[in-house]
C-alpha positions in Angstrom: -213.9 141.7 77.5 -210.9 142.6 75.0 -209.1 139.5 73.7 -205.0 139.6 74.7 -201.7 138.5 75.6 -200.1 135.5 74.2 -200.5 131.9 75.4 -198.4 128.7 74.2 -200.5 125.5 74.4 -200.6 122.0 72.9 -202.8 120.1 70.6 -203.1 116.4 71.2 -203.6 113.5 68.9 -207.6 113.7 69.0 -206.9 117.6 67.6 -207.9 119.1 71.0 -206.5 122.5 72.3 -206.8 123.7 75.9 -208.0 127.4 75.2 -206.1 129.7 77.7 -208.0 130.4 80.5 -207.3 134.4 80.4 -209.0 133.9 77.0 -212.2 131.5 77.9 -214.1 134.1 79.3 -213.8 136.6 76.4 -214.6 133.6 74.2 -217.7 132.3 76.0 -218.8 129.2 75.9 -219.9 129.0 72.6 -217.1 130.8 70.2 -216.5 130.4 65.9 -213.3 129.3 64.8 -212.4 130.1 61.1 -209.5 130.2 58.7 -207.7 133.2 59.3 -205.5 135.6 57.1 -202.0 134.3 56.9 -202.6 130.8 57.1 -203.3 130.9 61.5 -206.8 130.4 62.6 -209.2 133.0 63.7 -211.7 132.1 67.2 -214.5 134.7 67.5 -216.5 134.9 70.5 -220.5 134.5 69.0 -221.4 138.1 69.4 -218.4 138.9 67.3 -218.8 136.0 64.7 -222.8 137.3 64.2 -221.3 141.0 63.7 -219.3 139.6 61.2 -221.1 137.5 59.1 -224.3 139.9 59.1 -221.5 141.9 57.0 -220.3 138.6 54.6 -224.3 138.1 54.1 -224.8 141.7 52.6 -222.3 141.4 50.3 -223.3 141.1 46.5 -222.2 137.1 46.4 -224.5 136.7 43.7 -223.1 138.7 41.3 -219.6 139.4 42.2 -217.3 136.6 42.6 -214.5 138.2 45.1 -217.3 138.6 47.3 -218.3 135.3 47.0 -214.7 134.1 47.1 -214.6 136.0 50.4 -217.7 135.0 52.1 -216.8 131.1 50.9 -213.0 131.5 52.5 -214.7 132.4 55.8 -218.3 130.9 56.5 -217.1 127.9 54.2 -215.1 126.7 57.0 -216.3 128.1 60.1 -217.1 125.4 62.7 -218.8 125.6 66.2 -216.4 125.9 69.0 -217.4 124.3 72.6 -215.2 123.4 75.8 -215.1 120.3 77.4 -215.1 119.7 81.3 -211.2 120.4 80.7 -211.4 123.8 78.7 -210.4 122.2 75.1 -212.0 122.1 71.8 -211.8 120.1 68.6 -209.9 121.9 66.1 -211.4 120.2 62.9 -208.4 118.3 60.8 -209.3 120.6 57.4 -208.6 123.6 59.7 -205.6 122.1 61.2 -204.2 121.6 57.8 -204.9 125.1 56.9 -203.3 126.8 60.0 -200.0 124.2 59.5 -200.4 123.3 63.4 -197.8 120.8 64.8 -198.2 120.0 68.6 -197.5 123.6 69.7 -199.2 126.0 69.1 -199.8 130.3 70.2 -202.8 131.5 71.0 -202.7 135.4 70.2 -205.5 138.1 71.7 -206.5 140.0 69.0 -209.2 142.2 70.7 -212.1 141.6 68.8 -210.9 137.7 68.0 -208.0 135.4 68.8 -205.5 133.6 66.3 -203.9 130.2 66.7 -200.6 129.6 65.0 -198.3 126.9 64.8 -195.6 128.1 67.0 -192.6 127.4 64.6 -194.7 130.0 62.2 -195.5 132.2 65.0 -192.4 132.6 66.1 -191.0 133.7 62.7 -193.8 135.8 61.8 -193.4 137.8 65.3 -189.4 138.1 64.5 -190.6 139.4 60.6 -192.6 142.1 63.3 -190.6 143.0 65.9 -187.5 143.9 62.9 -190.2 145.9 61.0 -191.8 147.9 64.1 -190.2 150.9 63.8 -191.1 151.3 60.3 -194.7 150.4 60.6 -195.3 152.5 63.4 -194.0 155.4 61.3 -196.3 154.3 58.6 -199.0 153.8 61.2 -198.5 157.8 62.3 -198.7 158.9 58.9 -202.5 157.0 59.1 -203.4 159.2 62.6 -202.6 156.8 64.6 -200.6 157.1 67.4 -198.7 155.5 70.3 
């Protein structure tokens, strides 16, 4: 199931989120969330999160440090994502703090993965976006890809 759409949601004083429902099933019940690009938060179903850190474990951490900077950015902070009887999860405070989340936040479908930002951020990065569009998808042609 391909992650999408956009989904506003809360986080209460315990550091719970309700994960979308359109989204739970994509996610399973047993998902990774991770420090993201950007400062959001990145949730990948297990399947996806094993994919991806078979490719963090072959790279050269031993002898070069970007690679190890990498693979500590990302597996250093994954945690273990579960639902509760009323579809939330504990977003762990050091990856609240990472991800800037206030109370609202925006859960965004990725396809592969979803992102959580704090919706103040959100909404200025999707403005930054939308003004840029027509520009990227140019740029985005020039790459073979099209609309």
């Amino acid at each position: 199931m391909t992650l999408k759409g956009e989904y506003s949601h809360n986080i209460d004083p315990k550091g719970r989120l309700i994960i979308p429902a359109k989204l739970r099933d994509g996610l399973g019940e047993h998902f990774v969330i991770t420090k993201g690009m950007e400062n959001c938060l990145y949730v990948y179903p297990e399947a996806e999160w094993n994919a991806f850190e078979e490719k963090l474990n072959a790279l050269p951490t031993t002898t070069d440090k970007n690679a190890r900077k990498f693979a500590y950015f990302f597996q250093g902070s994954a945690t273990d994502g579960e639902l509760d009887k009323q579809g939330r999860t504990l977003i762990p405070a050091v990856l609240r703090d990472y991800a800037m989340l206030g109370k609202e936040v925006v859960f965004i479908g990725m396809g592969k993965r979803a992102e959580i930002w704090d919706k103040t951020r959100w909404d200025a990065k999707n403005a930054e976006v939308e003004a840029d569009i027509e520009d990227i998808a140019s740029e985005m042609e020039a790459s073979g890809f099209s609309i």
